[in-house]
VOGU-3710 file (C-alpha; in Angstrom, 3 decimals, decimal comma):
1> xxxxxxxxxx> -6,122/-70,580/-13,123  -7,659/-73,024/-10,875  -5,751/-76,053/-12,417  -2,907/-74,622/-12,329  -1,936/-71,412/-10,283  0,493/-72,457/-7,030  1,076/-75,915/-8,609  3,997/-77,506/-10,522  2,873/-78,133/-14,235  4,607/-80,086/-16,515
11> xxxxxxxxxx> 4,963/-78,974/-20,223  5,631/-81,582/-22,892  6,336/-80,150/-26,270  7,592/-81,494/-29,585  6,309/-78,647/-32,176  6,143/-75,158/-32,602  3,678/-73,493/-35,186  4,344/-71,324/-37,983  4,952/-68,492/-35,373  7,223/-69,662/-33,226
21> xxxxxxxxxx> 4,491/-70,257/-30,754  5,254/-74,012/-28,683  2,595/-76,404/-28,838  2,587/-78,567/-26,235  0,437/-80,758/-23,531  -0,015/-79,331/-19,995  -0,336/-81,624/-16,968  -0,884/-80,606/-12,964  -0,064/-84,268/-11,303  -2,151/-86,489/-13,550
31> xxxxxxxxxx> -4,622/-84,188/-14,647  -3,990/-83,252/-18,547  -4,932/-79,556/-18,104  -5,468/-79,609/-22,149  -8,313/-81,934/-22,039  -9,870/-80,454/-19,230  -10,232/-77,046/-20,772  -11,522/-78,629/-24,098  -14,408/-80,942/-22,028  -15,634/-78,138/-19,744
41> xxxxxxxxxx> -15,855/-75,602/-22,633  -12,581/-73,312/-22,133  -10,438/-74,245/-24,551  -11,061/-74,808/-28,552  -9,225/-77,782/-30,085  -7,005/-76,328/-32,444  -7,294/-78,995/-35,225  -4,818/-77,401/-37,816  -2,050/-79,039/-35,403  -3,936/-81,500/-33,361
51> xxxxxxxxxx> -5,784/-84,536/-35,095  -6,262/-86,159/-31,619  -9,984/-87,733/-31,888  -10,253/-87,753/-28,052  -9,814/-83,568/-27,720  -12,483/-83,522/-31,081  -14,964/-85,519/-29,096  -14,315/-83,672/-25,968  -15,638/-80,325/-27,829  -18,107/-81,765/-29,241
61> xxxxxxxxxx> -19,710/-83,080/-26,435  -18,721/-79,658/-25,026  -20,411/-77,950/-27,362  -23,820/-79,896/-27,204  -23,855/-79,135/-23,645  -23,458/-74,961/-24,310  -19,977/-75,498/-21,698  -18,421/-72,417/-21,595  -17,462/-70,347/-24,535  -20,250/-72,709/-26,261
71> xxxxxxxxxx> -23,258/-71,114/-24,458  -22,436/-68,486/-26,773  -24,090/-68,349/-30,013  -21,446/-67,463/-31,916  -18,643/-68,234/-30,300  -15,199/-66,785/-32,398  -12,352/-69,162/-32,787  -8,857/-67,676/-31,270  -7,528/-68,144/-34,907  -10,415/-65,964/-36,364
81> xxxxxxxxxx> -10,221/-63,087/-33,510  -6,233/-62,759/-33,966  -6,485/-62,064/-37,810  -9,080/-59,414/-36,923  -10,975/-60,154/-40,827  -13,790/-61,881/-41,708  -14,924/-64,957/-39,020  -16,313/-67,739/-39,534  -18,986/-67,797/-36,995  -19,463/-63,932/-37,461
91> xxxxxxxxxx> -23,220/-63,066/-37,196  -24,985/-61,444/-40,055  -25,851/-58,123/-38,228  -21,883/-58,018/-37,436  -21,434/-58,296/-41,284  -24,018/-55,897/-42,006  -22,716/-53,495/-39,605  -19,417/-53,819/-41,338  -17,957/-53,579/-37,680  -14,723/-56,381/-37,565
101> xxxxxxx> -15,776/-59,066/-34,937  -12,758/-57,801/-32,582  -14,805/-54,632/-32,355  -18,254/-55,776/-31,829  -17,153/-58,577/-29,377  -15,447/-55,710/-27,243  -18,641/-53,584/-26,978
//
């Protein structure tokens, strides 16, 4: 909200993904608002649509650091939580629970 709320943004889009969702790069003056949520740990690089190198490095430096949703330690990809299934970074006492992540996360 900081980068952007009150300001003009510019959206540049080319794609839209399997659900009709746009894809697209976000920019307040020169600041690419997409990077900057990937570096400080807000954002998750969403590699199924985005090869860039410079957004991979970004979260991995990001997550070395613990940035944001990194200091958690198991930190659930948007992709995983929307399907509501099995995760990929689910933790075994979630499993064993047989609680869905979506549930445990809201607790």
């Amino acid at each position: 909200a900081e980068l952007c709320a009150g300001k003009e943004v510019t959206v540049e889009w080319s794609e839209r993904d399997r659900y009709g969702r746009i894809l697209a790069t976000v920019t307040v003056g020169q600041i690419n608002v997409n990077r900057d949520l990937v570096k400080t740990g807000l954002a998750w690089q969403f590699k199924r649509y985005d090869k860039s190198k410079d957004l991979a490095e970004l979260e991995a430096v990001a997550r070395v650091a613990k940035a944001g949703l990194w200091a958690d330690s198991a930190p659930v990809a948007p992709w995983d939580w929307r399907t509501g299934g099995q995760c990929r970074n689910e933790t075994p006492e979630v499993r064993q629970s047989g609680l869905m992540q979506k549930d445990w996360r809201a607790r």
